[in-house]
SEMARPA-735842 format. One record per residue (C-alpha): residue in three letters; x, y, z. Coordinates in steps of 0.5 Angstrom, whole numbers, plus 500, padded with zeros to 3 digits. Example, Ala and Ser with C-alpha at 12.3 -4.5 7.8 and 13.67 -1.06 7.14 Angstrom:
<pts>
ALA525491516/SER527498514/
</pts>
This chain:
<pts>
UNK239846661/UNK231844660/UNK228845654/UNK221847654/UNK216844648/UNK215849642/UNK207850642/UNK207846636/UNK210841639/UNK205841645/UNK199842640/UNK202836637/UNK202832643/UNK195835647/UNK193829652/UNK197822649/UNK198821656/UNK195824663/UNK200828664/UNK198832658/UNK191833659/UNK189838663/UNK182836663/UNK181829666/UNK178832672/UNK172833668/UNK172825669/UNK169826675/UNK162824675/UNK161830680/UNK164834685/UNK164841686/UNK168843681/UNK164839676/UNK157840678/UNK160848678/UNK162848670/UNK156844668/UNK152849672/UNK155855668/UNK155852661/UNK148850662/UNK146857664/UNK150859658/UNK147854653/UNK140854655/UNK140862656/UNK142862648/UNK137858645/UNK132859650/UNK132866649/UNK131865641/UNK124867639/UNK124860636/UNK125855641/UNK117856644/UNK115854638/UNK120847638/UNK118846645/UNK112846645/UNK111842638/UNK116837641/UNK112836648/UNK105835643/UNK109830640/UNK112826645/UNK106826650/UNK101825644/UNK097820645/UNK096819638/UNK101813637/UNK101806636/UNK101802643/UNK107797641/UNK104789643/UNK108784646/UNK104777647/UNK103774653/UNK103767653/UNK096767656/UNK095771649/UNK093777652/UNK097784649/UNK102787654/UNK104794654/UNK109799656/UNK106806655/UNK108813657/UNK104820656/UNK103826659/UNK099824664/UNK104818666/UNK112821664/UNK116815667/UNK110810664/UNK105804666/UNK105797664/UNK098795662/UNK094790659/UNK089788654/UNK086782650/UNK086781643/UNK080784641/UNK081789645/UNK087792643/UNK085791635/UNK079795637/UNK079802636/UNK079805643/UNK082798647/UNK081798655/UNK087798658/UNK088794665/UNK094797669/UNK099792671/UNK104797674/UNK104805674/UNK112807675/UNK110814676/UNK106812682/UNK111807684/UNK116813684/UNK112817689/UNK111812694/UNK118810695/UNK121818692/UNK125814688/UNK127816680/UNK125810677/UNK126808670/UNK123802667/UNK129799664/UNK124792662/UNK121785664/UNK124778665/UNK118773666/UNK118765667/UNK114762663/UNK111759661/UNK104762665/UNK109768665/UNK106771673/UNK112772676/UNK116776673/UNK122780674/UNK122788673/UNK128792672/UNK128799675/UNK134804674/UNK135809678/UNK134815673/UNK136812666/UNK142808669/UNK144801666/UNK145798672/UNK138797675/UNK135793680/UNK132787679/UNK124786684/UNK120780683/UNK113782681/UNK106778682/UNK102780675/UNK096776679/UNK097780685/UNK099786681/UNK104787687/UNK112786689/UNK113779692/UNK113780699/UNK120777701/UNK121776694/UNK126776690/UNK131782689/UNK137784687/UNK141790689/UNK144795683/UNK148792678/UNK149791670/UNK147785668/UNK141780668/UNK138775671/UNK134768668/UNK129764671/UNK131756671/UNK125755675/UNK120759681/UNK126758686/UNK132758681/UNK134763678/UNK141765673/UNK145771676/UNK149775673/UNK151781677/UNK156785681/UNK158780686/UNK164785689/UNK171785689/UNK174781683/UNK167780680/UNK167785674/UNK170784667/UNK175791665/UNK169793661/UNK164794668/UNK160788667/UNK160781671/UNK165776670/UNK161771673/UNK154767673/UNK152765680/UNK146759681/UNK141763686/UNK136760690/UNK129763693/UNK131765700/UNK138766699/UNK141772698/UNK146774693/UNK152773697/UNK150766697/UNK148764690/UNK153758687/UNK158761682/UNK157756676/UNK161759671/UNK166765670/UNK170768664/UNK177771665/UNK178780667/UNK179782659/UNK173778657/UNK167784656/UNK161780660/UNK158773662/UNK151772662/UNK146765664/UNK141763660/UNK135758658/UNK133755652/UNK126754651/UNK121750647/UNK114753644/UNK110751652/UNK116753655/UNK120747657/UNK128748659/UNK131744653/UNK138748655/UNK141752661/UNK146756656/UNK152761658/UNK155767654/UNK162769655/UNK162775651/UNK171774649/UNK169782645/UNK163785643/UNK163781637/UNK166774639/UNK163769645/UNK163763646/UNK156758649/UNK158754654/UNK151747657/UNK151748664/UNK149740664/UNK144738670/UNK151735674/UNK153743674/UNK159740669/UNK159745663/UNK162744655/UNK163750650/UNK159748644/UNK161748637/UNK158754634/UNK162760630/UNK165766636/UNK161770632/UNK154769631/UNK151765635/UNK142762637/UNK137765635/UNK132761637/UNK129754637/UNK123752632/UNK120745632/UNK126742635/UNK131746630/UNK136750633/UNK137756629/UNK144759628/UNK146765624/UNK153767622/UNK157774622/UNK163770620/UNK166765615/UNK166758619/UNK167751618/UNK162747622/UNK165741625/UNK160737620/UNK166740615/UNK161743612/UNK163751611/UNK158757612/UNK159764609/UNK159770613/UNK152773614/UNK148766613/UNK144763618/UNK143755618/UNK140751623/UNK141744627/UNK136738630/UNK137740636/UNK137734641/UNK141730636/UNK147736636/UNK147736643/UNK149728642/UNK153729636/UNK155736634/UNK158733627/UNK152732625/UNK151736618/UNK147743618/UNK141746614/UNK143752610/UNK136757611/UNK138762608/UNK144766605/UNK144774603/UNK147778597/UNK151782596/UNK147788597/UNK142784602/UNK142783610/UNK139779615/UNK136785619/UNK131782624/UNK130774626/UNK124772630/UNK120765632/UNK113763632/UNK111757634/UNK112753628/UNK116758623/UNK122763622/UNK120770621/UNK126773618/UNK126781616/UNK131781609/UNK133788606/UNK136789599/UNK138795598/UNK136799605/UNK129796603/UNK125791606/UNK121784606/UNK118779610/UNK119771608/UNK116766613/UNK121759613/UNK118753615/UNK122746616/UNK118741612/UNK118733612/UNK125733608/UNK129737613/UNK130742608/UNK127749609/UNK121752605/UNK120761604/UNK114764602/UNK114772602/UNK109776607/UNK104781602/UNK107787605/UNK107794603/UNK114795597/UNK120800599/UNK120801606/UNK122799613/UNK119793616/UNK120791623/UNK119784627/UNK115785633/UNK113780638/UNK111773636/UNK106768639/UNK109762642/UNK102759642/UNK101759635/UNK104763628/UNK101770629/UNK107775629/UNK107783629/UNK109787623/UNK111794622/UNK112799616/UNK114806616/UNK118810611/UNK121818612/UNK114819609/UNK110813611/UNK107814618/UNK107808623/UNK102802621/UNK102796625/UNK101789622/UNK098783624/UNK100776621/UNK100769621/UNK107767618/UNK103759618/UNK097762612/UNK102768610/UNK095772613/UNK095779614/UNK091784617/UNK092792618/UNK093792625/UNK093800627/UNK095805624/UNK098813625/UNK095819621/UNK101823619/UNK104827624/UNK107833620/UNK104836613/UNK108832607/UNK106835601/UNK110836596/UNK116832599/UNK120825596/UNK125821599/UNK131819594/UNK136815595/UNK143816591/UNK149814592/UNK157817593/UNK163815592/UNK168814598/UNK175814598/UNK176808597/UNK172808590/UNK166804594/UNK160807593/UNK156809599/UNK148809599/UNK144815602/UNK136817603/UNK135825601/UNK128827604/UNK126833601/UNK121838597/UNK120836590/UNK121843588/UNK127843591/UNK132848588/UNK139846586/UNK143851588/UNK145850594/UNK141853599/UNK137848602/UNK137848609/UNK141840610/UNK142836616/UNK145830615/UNK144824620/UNK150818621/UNK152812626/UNK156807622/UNK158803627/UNK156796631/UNK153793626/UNK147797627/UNK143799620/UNK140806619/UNK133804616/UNK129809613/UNK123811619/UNK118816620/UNK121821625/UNK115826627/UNK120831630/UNK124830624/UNK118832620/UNK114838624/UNK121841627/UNK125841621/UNK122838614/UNK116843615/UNK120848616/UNK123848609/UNK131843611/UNK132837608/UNK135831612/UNK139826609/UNK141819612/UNK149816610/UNK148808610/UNK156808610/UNK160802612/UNK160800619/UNK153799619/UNK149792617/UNK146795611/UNK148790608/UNK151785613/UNK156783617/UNK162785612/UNK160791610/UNK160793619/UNK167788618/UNK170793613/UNK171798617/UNK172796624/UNK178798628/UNK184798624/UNK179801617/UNK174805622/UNK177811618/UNK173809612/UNK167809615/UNK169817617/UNK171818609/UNK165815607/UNK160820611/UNK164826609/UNK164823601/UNK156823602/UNK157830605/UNK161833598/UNK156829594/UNK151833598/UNK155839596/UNK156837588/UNK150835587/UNK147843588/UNK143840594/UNK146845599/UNK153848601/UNK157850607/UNK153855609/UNK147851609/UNK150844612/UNK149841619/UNK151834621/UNK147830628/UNK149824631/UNK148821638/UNK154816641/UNK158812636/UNK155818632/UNK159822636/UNK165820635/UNK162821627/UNK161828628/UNK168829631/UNK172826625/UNK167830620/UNK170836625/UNK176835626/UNK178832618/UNK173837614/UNK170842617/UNK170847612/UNK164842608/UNK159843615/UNK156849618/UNK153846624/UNK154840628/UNK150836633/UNK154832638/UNK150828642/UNK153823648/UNK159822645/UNK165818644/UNK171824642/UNK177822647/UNK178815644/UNK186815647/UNK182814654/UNK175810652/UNK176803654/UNK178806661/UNK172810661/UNK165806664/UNK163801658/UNK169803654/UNK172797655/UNK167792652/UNK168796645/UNK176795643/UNK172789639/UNK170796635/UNK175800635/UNK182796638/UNK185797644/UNK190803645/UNK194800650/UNK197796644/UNK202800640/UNK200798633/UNK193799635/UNK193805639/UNK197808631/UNK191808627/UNK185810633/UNK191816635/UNK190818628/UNK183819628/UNK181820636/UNK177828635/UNK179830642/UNK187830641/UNK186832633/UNK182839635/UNK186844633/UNK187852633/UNK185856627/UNK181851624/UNK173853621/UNK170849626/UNK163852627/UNK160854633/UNK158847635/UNK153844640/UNK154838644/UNK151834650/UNK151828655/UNK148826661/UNK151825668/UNK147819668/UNK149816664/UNK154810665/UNK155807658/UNK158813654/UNK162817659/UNK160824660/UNK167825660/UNK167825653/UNK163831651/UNK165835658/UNK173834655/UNK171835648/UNK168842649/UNK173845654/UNK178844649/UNK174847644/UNK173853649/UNK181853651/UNK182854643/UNK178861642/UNK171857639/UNK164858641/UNK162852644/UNK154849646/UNK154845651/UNK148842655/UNK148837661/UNK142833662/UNK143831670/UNK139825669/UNK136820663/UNK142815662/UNK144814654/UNK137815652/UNK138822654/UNK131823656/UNK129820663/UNK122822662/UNK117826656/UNK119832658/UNK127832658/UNK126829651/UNK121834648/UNK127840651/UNK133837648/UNK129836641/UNK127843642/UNK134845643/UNK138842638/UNK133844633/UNK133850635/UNK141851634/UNK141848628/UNK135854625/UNK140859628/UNK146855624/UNK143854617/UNK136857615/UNK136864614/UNK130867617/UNK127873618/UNK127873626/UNK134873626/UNK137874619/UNK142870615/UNK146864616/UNK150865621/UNK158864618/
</pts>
């Protein structure tokens, strides 16, 4: 006689297999059945939060910020020396690109040339355009290739542009829909890598082989060059240039994972040779012949020479094409609590963001006569973010930004040559900072490693738990959480009396490639025990408490709240689960999910699969926990984070007896905001729940349990 599963055992085994998950039709990108769920779940998140007297108010000062004219143009140097920019406000919701001189765009009131409107273009060819970028060929920089997604996607289509012209290339390049990209070799060559059909896409989704494509042919008929295997993540072409934009190499990716790739010379005979540079590193780019190298692994060269994870050296580049056991020069080599951040290349120098601690400088590195490499520091403001910006290839001037949680944007221009510097443009304040500190601590995780935090409050604050907390997380990729004026963060919550607190956990790249290292695939639950250390820290050191906490984060940040969720939810009364990552049993099997297992492992593999299993949120969601009522949403356009992921998390939820938020942008992609107006609703809304949940308000009463 058959037995049937006890409901504990068929908890237990919720969705480990397809069998037993009874919610994989949400997979489906649409359909009837799906787009009638979405329906009724919007119809019931929006009907929520929009009827709260509140979220007029957070609308309409989201919109005002978003659509303001009133933030700096981000400048990106022409080779001619002009400044170009992409520009979106109330008047132009998708964007336009545009023009100006120098001189122009450091004067107070700059005249803008339009290039391309994108709100016009779409009208005319009724389509959802949205700009996704530019590839121009240097080095006069007239043709260039625009890339334009059909609302918000990845993929995108990439047109030849005439910016002289100012109009598509009649019977010009075009390359149809696709992930991937495109480099120009020359007018009539270009480097290809697209979806070419069947067999053409790596397991991740992305193009498994580069094409040699020449004007006039279609991309049927481009010649493949090179091609890397199934299970590799993607391949990818591309040109190394000098400062006058002379080809000094064709190069090609083939990315092994999203850490490790190999770069392969494309010699003119169209023979090709890996070089010998560590798998996980690679160029960043070619100063006065030298070719600049960074390392995220311990390496040793061929040279024999032996390099430390995070350091970045550099080659004479003809001579190491020659003779790649030539020895290399050592630039620099972080600290223990240092990191590379940003590296950019003027024509003569190496810019380099470094930051100590979360905090950030600017040093100029220039190779003297004797080879070795010199640093000087740039005269900029202390305990803040800096960002490299766009660099001249026709001299050393280069982009500067800073900005603090409390510091509004200021953009700086410097001559790395002179260490010059000269205050650009600069944003008033967009929220009322009075009384308010930024205060770094640190919390201890499981491990004993201490974890630092930044806490943006009001001096004033009381001890007592009571203060209204939103506690902001990623910890993954490598990619650093740096301390940034958010004027939505500070207007729709930091006025209104919250607290916001960023967690620098490991999985990041605050302090370089080890600390992100620490807690990849096997250790990723690190990373979930350092978040949560930083939420008890909040809770001991009488910032807030339960009632009061509410975490946010978006993507691998969603896979963050997920385990805060499903491991400590008695420490959080609010979560804001954006576009995230949640069934991880089934993310490699899902759109980009694939290019990841680098991150997390693969659960195909059964020691793997072990230690994903034991944090994967979706399977772990279980009955009769303290779960808050939680708000999730995603975007159906979205082709790199499933949608799946946040359809699936918040059925289940629902199946469980939990009052669940679900929201479904139809368009947007990723960023979840196809245009100003999309964004202005969704900051609306999340903030608006998050009132609901931790603040007492007279409206409303107290705190929602």
């Amino acid at each position: 006689m058959a037995q049937t599963s006890s409901p504990v055992s068929a908890a237990r085994d919720f969705a480990t297999s397809d069998a037993t998950d009874p919610y994989l039709w949400l997979e489906e990108i649409g359909g009837e059945q799906v787009d009638a769920w979405i329906a009724q779940k919007n119809q019931h998140s929006l009907g929520t939060l929009q009827s709260d007297p509140l979220y007029e108010t957070l609308h309409q000062q989201a919109l005002d910020i978003v659509q303001s004219r009133d933030r700096i143009p981000s400048p990106g140097f022409t080779h001619e020396g002009r400044i170009d920019n992409f520009w979106q406000d109330a008047q132009h919701v998708r964007g336009i690109w545009r023009r100006t001189t120098m001189d122009s765009y450091l004067s107070a009131d700059p005249q803008w040339e339009t290039i391309l409107d994108f709100d016009a273009l779409s009208a005319v060819e009724q389509a959802n355009w949205v700009y996704k970028g530019t590839t121009c060929l240097a080095p006069d920089e007239r043709y260039c290739l625009i890339s334009l997604s059909d609302g918000g996607k990845d993929a995108s289509t990439l047109r030849e542009f005439d910016t002289q012209s100012r109009q598509f290339v009649e019977g010009g390049i075009t390359l149809p829909e696709s992930k991937g990209g495109a480099s120009w070799i020359d007018k009539d060559t270009l480097l290809i890598s697209r979806d070419f059909g069947e067999g053409s896409l790596t397991d991740s989704g992305y193009p498994r082989t580069v094409r040699l494509l020449k004007r006039g042919q279609n991309v049927d008929q481009a010649v493949e060059v090179f091609a890397g295997e199934q299970a590799d993540v993607s391949v990818s072409g591309f040109t190394l240039r000098d400062a006058d934009g002379v080809v000094q190499a064709v190069l090609l990716n083939r990315g092994l994972n999203f850490y490790e790739s190999e770069t392969w010379l494309l010699r003119d005979d169209g023979s090709k040779v890996q070089l010998p540079l560590p798998l996980k590193g690679g160029i960043s780019g070619l100063v006065d012949g030298q070719l600049v190298v960074t390392t995220d692994q311990d390496w040793t060269a061929p040279s024999g020479q032996v390099f430390k994870t995070g350091d970045v050296l550099a080659y004479d580049l003809k001579a190491w094409l020659v003779d790649p056991t030539i020895p290399a020069q050592l630039v620099i080599r972080p600290g223990e609590r240092e990191a590379v951040e940003a590296v950019r290349v003027t024509r003569n120098t190496l810019v380099v963001a470094l930051y100590e601690n979360v905090r950030g400088s600017v040093y100029v590195y220039r190779p003297n006569p004797a080879g070795e490499w010199a640093r000087t520091r740039l005269d900029l403001p202390q305990n803040v973010t800096v960002g490299l910006g766009s660099a001249s290839d026709q001299d050393d001037r280069i982009f500067v930004s800073v900005a603090g949680y409390l510091n509004p944007s200021s953009l700086y221009l410097a001559d790395a040559a002179t260490g010059e510097l000269s205050l650009a443009k600069s944003l008033p304040a967009k929220f009322d900072t009075t009384g308010m500190t930024v205060e770094q601590f640190e919390a201890r995780s499981a491990d004993g490693t201490l974890i630092p935090y930044f806490v943006v409050h009001r001096e004033a604050m009381p001890l007592d738990g009571s203060n209204p907390t939103l506690l902001y997380g990623y910890g993954g990729f490598q990619s650093s959480l740096l301390p940034s004026y958010s004027a939505t963060v500070g207007k729709l919550w930091l006025e209104r009396g919250g607290v916001y607190v960023v967690a620098n956990t490991r999985g990041g790249g605050e302090f370089g490639p080890r600390w992100h290292q620490a807690a990849q695939q096997e250790n990723r639950q690190r990373a979930h025990e350092d978040f949560q250390a930083v939420a008890q820290d909040l809770i001991t050191r009488g910032i807030t408490s339960q009632p009061h906490l509410g975490i946010m984060g978006g993507s691998q940040g969603g896979l963050f709240m997920g385990a805060m969720l499903t491991q400590r939810p008695d420490l959080i009364n609010a979560a804001v689960i954006q576009v995230p990552l949640f069934d991880m049993l089934r993310f490699h099997k899902l759109l980009a999910g694939a290019s990841w297992i680098g991150e997390y492992g693969n659960p195909d593999i059964a020691e793997q699969r072990a230690w994903i299993e034991a944090y994967s949120p979706y399977q772990k969601l279980a009955a009769g926990q303290p779960y808050p009522e939680v708000f999730i949403h995603t975007s159906t356009k979205d082709d790199r984070v499933h949608p799946g992921h946040a359809r699936k998390a918040a059925a289940r939820l629902e199946a469980l007896g939990y009052p669940v938020l679900f929201y479904e942008n139809t368009d947007g992609g990723h960023a979840a905001g196809a245009n100003l107006r999309e964004t202005a609703r969704r900051l609306a809304l999340e903030y608006t729940y998050l009132s609901r949940r931790l603040m007492t308000r007279p409206d409303q009463g107290q705190t929602q349990d």
